[in-house]
C-alpha positions as CSV (number, residue, x, y, z in Angstrom):
1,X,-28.1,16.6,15.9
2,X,-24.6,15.1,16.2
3,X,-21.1,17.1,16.5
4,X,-18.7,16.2,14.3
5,X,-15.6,14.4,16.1
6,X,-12.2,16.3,15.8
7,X,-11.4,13.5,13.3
8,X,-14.2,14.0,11.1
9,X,-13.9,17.7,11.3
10,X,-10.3,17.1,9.8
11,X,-11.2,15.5,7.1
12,X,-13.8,19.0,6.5
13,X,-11.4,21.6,7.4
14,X,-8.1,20.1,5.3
15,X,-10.4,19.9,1.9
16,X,-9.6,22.0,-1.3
17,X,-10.0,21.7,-4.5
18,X,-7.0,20.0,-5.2
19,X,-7.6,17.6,-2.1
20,X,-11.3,16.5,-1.9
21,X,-11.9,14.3,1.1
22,X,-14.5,12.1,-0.2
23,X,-13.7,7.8,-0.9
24,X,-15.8,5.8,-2.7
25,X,-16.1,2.2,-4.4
26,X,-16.9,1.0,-8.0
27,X,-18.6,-2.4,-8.2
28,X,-19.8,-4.0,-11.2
29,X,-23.6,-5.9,-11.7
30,X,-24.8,-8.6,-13.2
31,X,-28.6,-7.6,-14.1
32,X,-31.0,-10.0,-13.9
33,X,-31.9,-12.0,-17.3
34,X,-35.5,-11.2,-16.6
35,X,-34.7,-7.5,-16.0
36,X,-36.7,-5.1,-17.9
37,X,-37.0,-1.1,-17.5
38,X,-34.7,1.6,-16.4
39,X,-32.1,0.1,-13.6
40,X,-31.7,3.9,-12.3
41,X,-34.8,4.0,-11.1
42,X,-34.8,0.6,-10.0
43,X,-31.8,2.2,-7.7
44,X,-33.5,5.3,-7.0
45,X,-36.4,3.0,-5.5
46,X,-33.9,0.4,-3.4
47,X,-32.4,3.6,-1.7
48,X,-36.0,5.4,-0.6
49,X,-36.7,2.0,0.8
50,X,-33.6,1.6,2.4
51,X,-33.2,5.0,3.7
52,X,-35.0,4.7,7.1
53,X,-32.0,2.4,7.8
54,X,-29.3,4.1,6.9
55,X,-30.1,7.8,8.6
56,X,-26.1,8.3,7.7
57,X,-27.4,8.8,4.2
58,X,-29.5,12.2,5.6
59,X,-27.1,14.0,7.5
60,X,-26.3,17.4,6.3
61,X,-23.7,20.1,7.5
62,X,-25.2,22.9,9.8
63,X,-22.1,25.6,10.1
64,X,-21.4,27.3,13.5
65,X,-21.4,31.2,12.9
66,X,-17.6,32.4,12.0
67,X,-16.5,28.7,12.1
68,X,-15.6,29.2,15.4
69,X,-15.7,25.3,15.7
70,X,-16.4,22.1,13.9
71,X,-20.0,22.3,12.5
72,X,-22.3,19.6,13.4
73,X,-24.8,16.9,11.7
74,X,-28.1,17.6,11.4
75,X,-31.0,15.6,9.8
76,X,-32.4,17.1,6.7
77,X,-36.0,17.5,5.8
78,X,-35.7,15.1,2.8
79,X,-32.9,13.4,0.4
80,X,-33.6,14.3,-3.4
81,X,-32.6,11.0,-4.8
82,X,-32.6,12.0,-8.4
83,X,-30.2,14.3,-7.6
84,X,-27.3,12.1,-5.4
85,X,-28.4,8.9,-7.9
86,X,-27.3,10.0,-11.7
87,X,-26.6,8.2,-14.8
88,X,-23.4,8.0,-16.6
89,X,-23.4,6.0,-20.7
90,X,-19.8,5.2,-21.5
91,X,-19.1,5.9,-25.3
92,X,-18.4,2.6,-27.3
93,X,-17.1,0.6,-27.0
94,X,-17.4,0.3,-23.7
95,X,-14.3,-1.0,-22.2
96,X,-12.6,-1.5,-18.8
97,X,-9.9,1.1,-19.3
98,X,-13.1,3.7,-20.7
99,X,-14.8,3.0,-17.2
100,X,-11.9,3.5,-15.0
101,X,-11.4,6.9,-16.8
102,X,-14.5,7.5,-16.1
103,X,-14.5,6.9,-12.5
104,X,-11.4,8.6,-12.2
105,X,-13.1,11.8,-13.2
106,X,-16.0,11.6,-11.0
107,X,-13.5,10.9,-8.3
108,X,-12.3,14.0,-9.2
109,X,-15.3,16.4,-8.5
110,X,-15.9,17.2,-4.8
111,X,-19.1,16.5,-3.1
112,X,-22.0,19.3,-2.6
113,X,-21.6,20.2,1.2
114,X,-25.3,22.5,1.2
115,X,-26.5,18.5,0.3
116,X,-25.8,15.3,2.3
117,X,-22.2,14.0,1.8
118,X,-23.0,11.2,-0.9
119,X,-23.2,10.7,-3.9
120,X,-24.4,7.5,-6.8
121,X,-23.8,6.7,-10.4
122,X,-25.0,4.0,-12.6
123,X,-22.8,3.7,-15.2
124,X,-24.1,1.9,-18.2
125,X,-22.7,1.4,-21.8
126,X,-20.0,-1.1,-21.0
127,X,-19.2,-4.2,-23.1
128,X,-19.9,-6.9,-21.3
129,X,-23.4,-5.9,-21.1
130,X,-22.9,-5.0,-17.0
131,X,-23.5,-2.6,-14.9
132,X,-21.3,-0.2,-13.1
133,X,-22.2,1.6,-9.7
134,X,-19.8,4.2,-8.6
135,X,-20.3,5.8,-5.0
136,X,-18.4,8.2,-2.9
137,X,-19.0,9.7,0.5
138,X,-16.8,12.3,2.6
139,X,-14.9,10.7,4.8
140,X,-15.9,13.3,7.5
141,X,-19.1,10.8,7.3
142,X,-17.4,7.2,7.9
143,X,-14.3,5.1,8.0
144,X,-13.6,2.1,6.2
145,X,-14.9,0.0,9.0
146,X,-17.9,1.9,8.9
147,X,-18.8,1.7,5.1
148,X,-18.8,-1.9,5.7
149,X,-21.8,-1.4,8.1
150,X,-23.4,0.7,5.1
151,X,-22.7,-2.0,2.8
152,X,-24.9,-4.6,4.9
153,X,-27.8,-1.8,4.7
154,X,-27.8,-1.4,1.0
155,X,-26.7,-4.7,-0.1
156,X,-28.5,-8.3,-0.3
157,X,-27.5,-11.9,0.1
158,X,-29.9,-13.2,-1.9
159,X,-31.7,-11.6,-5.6
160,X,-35.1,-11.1,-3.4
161,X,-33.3,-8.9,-1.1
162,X,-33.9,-8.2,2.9
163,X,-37.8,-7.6,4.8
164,X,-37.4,-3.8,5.4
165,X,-39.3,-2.7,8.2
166,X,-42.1,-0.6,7.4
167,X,-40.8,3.1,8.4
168,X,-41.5,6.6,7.5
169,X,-41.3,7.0,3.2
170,X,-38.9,10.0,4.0
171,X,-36.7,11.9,6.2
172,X,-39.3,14.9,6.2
173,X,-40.6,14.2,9.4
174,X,-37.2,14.0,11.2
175,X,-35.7,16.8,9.4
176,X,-33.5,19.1,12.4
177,X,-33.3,23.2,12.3
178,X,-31.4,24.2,15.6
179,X,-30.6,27.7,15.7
180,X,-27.3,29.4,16.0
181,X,-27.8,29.7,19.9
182,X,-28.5,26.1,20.2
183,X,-25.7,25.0,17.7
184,X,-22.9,27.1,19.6
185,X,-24.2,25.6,23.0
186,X,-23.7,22.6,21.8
187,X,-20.5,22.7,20.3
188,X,-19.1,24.4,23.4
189,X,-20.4,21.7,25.4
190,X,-19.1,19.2,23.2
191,X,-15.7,20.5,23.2
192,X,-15.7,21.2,27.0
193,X,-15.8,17.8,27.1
194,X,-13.5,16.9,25.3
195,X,-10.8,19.3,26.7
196,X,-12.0,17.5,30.1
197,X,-11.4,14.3,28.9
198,X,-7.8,15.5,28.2
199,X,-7.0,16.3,31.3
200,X,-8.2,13.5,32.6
201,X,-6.4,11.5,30.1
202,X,-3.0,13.1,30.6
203,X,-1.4,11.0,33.2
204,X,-2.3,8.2,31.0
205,X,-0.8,9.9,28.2
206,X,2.5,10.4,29.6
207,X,2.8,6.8,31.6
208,X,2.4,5.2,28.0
209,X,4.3,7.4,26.0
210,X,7.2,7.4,28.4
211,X,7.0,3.5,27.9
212,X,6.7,3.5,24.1
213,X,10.1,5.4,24.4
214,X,12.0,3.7,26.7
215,X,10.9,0.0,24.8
216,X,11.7,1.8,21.4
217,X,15.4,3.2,22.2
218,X,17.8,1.7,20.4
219,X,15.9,-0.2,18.0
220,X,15.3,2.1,15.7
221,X,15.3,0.6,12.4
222,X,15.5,1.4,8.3
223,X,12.7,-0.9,7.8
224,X,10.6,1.2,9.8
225,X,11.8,4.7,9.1
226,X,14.4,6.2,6.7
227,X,17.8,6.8,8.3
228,X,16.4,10.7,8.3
229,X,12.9,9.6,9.8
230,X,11.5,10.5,6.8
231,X,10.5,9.0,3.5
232,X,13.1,8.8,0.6
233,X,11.9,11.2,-2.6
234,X,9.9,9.8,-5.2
235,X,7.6,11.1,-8.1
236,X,4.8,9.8,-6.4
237,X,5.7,12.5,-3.4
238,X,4.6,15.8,-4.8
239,X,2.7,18.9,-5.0
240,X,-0.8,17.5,-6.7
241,X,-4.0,19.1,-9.1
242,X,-7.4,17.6,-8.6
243,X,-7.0,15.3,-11.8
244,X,-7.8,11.7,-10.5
245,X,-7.2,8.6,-12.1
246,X,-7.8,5.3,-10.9
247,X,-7.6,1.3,-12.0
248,X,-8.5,-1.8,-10.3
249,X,-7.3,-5.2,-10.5
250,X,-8.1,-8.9,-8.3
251,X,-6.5,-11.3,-7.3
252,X,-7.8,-14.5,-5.8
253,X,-7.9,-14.7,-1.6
254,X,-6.6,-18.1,-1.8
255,X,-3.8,-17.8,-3.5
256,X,-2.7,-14.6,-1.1
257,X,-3.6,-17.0,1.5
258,X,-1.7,-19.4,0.3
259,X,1.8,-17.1,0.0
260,X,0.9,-15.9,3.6
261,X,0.6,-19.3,5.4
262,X,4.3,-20.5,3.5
263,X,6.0,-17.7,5.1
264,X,4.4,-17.6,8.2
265,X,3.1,-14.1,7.6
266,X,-0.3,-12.2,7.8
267,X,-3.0,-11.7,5.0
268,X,-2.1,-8.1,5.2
269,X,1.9,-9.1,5.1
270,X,1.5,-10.4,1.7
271,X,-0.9,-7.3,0.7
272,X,2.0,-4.9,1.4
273,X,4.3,-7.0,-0.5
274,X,2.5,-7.2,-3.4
275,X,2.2,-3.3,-3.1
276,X,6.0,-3.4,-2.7
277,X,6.6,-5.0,-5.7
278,X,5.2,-3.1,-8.0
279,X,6.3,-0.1,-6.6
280,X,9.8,-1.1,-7.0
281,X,8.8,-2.2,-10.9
282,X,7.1,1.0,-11.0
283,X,9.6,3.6,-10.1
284,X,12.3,1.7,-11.9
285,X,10.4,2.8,-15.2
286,X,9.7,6.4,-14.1
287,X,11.6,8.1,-12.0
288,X,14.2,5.4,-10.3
289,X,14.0,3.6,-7.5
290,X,15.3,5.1,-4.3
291,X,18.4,3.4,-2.5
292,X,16.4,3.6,1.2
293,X,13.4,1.7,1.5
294,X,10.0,3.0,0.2
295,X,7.1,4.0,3.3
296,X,4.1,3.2,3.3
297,X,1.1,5.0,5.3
298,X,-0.8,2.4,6.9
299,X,-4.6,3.3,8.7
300,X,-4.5,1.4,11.6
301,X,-8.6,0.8,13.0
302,X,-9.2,1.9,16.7
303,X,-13.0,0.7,16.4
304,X,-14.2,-1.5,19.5
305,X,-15.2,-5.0,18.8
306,X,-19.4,-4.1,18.4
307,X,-18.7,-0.4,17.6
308,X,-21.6,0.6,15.1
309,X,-21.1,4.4,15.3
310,X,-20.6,6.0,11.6
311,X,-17.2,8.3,12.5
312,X,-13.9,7.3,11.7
313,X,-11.9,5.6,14.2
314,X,-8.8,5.1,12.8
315,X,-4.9,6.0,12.8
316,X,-2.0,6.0,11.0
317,X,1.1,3.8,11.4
318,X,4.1,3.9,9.1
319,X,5.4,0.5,7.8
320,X,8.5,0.2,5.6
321,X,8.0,-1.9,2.4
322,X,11.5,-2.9,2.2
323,X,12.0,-1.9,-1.5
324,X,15.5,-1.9,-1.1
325,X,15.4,-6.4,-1.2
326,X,15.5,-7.5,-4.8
327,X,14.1,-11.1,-3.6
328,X,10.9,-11.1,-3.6
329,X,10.5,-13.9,-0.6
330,X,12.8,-12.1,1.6
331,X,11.2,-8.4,0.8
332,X,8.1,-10.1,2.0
333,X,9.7,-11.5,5.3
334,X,11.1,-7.8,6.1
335,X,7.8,-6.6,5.9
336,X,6.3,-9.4,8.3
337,X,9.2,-8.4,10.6
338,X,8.3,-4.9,10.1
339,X,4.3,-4.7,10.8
340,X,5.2,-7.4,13.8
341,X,6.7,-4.4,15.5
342,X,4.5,-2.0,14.2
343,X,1.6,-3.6,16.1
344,X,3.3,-3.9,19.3
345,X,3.5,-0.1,19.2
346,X,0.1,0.7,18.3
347,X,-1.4,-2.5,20.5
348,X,0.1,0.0,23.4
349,X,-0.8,3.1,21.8
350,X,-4.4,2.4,21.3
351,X,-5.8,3.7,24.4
352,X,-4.2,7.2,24.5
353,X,-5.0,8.2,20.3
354,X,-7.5,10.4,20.1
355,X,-9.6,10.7,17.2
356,X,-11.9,13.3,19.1
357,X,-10.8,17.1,20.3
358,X,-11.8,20.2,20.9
359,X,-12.5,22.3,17.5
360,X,-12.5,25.8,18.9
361,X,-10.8,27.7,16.3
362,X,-9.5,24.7,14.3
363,X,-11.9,25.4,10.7
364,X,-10.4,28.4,9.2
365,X,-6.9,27.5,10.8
366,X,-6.7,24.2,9.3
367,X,-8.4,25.2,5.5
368,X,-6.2,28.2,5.6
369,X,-3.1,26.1,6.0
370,X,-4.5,23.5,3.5
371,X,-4.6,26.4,0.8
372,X,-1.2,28.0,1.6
373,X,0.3,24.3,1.8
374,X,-0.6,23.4,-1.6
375,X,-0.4,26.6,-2.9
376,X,3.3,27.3,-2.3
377,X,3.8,24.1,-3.6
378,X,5.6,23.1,-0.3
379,X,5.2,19.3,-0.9
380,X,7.5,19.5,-3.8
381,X,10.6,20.5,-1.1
382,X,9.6,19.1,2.6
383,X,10.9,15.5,3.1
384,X,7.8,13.2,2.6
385,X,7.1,11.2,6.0
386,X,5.9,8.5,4.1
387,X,5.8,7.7,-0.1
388,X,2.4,6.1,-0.3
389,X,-1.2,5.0,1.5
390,X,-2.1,1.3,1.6
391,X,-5.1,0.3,2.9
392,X,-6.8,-3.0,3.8
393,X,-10.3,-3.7,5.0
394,X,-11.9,-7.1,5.1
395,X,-15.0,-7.4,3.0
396,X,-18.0,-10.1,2.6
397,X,-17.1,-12.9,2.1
398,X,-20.3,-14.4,0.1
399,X,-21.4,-12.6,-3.3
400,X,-23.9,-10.2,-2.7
401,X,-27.0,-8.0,-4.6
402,X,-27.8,-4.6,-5.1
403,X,-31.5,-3.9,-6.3
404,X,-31.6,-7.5,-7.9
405,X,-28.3,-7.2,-9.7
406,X,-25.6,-9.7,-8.8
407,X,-22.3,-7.8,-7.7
408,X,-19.3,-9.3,-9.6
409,X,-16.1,-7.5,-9.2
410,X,-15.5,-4.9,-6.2
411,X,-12.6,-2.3,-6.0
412,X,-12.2,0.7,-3.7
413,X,-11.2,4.2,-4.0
414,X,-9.5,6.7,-1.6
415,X,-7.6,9.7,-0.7
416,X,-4.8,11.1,-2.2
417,X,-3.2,14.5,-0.8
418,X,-0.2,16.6,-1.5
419,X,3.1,14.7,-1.2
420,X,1.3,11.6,-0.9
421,X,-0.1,10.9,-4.5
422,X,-0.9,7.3,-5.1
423,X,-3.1,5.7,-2.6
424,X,-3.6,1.7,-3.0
425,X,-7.1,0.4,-0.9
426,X,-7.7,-3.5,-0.8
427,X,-10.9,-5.0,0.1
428,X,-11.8,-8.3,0.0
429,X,-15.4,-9.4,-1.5
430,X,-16.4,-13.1,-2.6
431,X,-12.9,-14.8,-2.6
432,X,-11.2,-12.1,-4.4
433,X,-8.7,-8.9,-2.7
434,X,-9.7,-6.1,-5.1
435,X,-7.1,-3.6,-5.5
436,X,-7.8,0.0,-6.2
437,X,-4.8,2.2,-7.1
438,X,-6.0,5.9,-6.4
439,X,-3.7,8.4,-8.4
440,X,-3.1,12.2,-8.9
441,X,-2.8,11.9,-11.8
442,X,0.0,15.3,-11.9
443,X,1.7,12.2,-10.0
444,X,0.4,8.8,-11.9
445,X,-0.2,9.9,-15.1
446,X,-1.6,6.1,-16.1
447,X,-2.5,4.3,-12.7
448,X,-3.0,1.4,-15.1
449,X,0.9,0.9,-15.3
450,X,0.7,0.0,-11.3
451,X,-2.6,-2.1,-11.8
452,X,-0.1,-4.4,-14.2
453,X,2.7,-4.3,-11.9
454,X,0.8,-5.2,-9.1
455,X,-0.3,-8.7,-10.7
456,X,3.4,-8.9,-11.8
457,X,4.3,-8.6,-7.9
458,X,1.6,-11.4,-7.3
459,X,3.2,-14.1,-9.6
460,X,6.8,-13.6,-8.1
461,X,5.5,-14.4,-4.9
462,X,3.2,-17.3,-5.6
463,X,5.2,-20.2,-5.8
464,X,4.5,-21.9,-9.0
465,X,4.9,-19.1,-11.2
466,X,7.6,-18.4,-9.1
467,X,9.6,-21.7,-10.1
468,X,9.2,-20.5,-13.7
469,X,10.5,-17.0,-13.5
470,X,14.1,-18.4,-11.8
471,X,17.4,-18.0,-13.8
């Protein structure tokens, strides 16, 4: 039995059926030339075996009585893999653009929360004779830096796979059943502690932030915030439905490597520059491009060098993207300028951010402002504090295996919420960054229009291609 952290419980309490809270990855396979049978059930039997090492996987929602407070984790009797492991055939013929419609739909639907927060699907049908595996979880579950951790569980370096220790064949014999009395005592506890810890805390609190403002007066700057403090208007910043769309594209580590080490700059530098770029191509073709720099929402880890713990630890910085800059080269040095400073700040923030508090209360508070917020449509007239999410996580660096299949191509997929409605996660995996652009798609009718732009953004910066495009 495990509470849920005041950052997980968020991630619970802000979900509605426009908003699911769930991110997920699509990866494609290579079967094996001496494959035969049903792959399903090749991955049905690669995640009983695999289970026992990944109790994540079993946790299950027990709900305090009212929702008085955050509920907590609880091991359940047994994980019906044919239900969270399903099969999806793609029509013919079978093409990229079919599968990322696909995805996008299943992005779409939110997870089962009587069931553990997770959820599999081999998608077969495609052209070039591969695979497709599609997984999401709830983010209440893990952070990016955490799904990494899952992904050395269930994935292989080698075809044969890892020696599993022999363990129980199921979670039956470690299923939990507290009852309400011990649930509430627990919760209480837990956040006694935590409004404890606060007080504790709060000379801490104020020593540092009287220090971030002091060093930040006067530099103020519209590379990091709009001269409002908020984001300029966009299309992408409205009022959202639950429609999901979503396209992937990769580009090769070296060459981002490359751009980085000419201009003195960080992998991440170039990441957000690419992401700049095609914003600024984007917009200019639907909607216009704002005068003021574009925002970007950037999660920022807070995870402890040999942190193993499956919670999100994470915040949120906000980094301009310097979409005002035509020049590609010089766009890209704003934004190294921009995240220098932005790391100062959190570097000294790091210790006071919470990403556990007291719940008491927070549930119903926080869902019923969820509902009335995207009900009223308020997204669609508060200034946006930022225009989009970009996300990046460093991935494995070697190819890897799932159930005997080699994994080829690797893209993630995220949140989007209201006002914020494209989210772009990048993750590297075998020499390659693989972009996934995340899109309501009330916001981003074809996310496949930013997918392009995004490799158009990459040329401009790599310098060959770069010589050619000059007039």
């Amino acid at each position: 039995m495990k509470p849920l952290s005041g950052l997980d419980g968020m991630f619970l309490h802000l979900e509605t059926p426009a908003t699911p809270m769930h991110v997920g990855s699509l990866s494609l396979l290579e079967l094996p030339a001496n494959h035969r049978g049903d792959f399903r059930k090749a991955v049905e039997r690669h995640y009983a075996r695999r289970l026992p090492l990944a109790p994540v996987l079993g946790r299950t929602l027990a709900a305090l009585p009212l929702q008085l407070a955050n509920p907590l984790w609880v091991q359940a009797d047994d994980v019906d893999l044919q239900y969270h492991i399903q099969r999806v055939v793609l029509p013919q013929p079978g093409t990229q653009e079919q599968l990322e419609e696909c995805v996008g739909r299943l992005h779409s639907v939110a997870l089962d929360r009587t069931r553990p927060l997770w959820m599999v699907y081999i998608i077969e049908g495609l052209r070039s004779g591969q695979a497709a595996y599609y997984t999401k979880i709830h983010h209440a579950l893990l952070d990016g830096q955490a799904a990494v951790m899952l992904a050395r569980v269930l994935f292989d370096p080698t075809p044969r796979g890892k020696r599993v220790p022999k363990g129980p064949a199921s979670l039956a014999n470690r299923g939990e059943h507290p009852g309400l009395g011990t649930l509430a005592t627990v919760a209480l506890k837990h956040d006694a502690a935590q409004y404890l810890k606060f007080v504790r805390g709060l000379p801490d609190i104020v020593r540092t932030l009287t220090g971030l403002r002091s060093g930040a007066s006067g530099t103020a700057s519209p590379q990091s915030a709009g001269s409002s403090g908020f984001a300029p208007r966009t299309p992408l910043n409205v009022a959202i439905t639950g429609e999901r769309g979503f396209a992937g594209v990769s580009i090769p580590l070296d060459q981002i490597k490359s751009v980085a080490a000419a201009h003195d700059a960080t992998i991440n530098d170039v990441v957000l520059a690419i992401c700049s770029g095609a914003l600024r191509r984007y917009l200019s073709h639907h909607g216009g491009l704002p005068s003021e720099p574009l925002l970007a929402a950037v999660p920022i880890s807070l995870r402890e060098p040999g942190n193993t713990e499956y919670t999100t630890l994470a915040t949120m910085a906000r980094v301009g993207l310097a979409t005002d800059i035509a020049n590609p080269v010089r766009r890209l040095c704003a934004i190294r300028d921009a995240t220098t400073a932005t790391k100062s700040t959190a570097a000294r923030a790091k210790a006071i951010l919470p990403t556990d508090f007291p719940s008491f209360g927070m549930p119903w508070v926080l869902h019923w402002l969820a509902s009335i917020y995207g009900q009223t449509k308020l997204a669609n007239l508060v200034p946006p504090l930022a225009n989009v999410v970009i996300s990046n996580v460093a991935g494995p660096p070697v190819p890897l295996y799932f159930a005997g299949a080699r994994m080829t191509g690797y893209w993630p997929l995220s949140i989007v919420q209201h006002g914020l409605g494209v989210n772009i996660t990048v993750e590297s995996y075998a020499g390659a960054m693989g972009f996934g652009i995340t899109a309501a798609r009330s916001a981003v009718p074809d996310p496949r229009r930013i997918a392009e732009h995004l490799l158009a953004a990459h040329a401009e910066l790599t310098p060959r291609r770069r010589a050619k495009t000059r007039r």
